[in-house]
N, C-alpha and C positions, 0 to 999 in steps of 0.2 A: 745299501743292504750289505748285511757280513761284513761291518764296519767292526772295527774295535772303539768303544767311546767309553770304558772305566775298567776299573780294576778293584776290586775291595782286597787289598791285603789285609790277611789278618796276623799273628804271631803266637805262638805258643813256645813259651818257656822251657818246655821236655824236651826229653832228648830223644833220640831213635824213632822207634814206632810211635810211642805216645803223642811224637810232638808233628807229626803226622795229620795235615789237614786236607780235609777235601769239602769243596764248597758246593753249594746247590742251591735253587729257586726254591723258595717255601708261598710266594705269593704276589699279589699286584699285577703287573700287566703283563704276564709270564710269557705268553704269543709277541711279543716283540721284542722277546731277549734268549740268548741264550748264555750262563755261566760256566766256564768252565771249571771244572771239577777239581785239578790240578793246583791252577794259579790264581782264580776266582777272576780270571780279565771276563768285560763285559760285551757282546759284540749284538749288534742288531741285526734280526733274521727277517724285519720287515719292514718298508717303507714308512717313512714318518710325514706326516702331514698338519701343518699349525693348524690350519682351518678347522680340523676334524678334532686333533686335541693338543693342547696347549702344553701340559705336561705328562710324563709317565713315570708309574714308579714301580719300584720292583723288590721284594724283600728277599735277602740273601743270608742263609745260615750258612757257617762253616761248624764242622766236627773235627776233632783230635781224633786220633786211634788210639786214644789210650781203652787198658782191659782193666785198669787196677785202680784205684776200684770202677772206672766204667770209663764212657767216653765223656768229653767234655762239649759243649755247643756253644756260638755265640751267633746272632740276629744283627742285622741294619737292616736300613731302608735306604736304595739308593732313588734320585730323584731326577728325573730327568727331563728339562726346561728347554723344549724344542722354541729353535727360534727360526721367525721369519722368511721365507725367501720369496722373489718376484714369480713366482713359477705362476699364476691365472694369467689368463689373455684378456686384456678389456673385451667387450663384445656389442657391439648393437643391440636393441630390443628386435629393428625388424632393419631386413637386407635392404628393403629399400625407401627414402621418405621421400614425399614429394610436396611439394608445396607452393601455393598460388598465390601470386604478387603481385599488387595493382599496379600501375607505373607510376601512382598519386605518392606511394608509398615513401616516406621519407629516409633520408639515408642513417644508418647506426641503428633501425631499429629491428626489434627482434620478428623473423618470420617463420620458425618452426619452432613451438615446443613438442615436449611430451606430453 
């Protein structure tokens, strides 16, 4: 969490104020990111989990400060491909099994299923 994992730069040609960008969330899985306004880097505000979802995505506008004749905007979609890690514990169904074996019982063969 509070990771840095992107950046969407963007560019604007003007000079001074006009060429003045600041970036922001417009939509997608907003609860798990936060953009900063400045530099448009990307940082996670909350736990990722494969199990739970596979990818996330996040739509980021940036604006110029231009006033003449207005401001300018541009959109993406960043997309974000959580991968794998060992983190589950194998688990038992039950703490304990028990199981009854003749002495007749031959050897290699199986004496507990589920």
């Amino acid at each position: 969490v509070y990771t840095s994992i992107a950046q969407t730069p963007a560019t604007d040609q003007d000079s001074g104020p006009d060429g003045t960008l600041t970036y922001s969330e417009i939509g997608g899985d907003q609860s798990f990111f936060f953009v900063d306004s400045l530099s448009g880097n990307i940082t996670l505000t909350k736990s990722l989990d494969r199990e739970t979802a596979q990818t996330l995505s996040l739509q980021v506008k940036v604006v110029d400060g231009g006033t003449t004749p207005g401001a300018f905007s541009a959109s993406t979609t960043v997309t974000v491909s959580i991968t794998d890690v060992n983190d589950v514990k194998p688990a038992f169904q039950y703490s304990t099994y028990t199981a009854s074996v003749p002495e007749s019982k031959s050897v290699l063969q199986t004496i507990l299923k589920e």
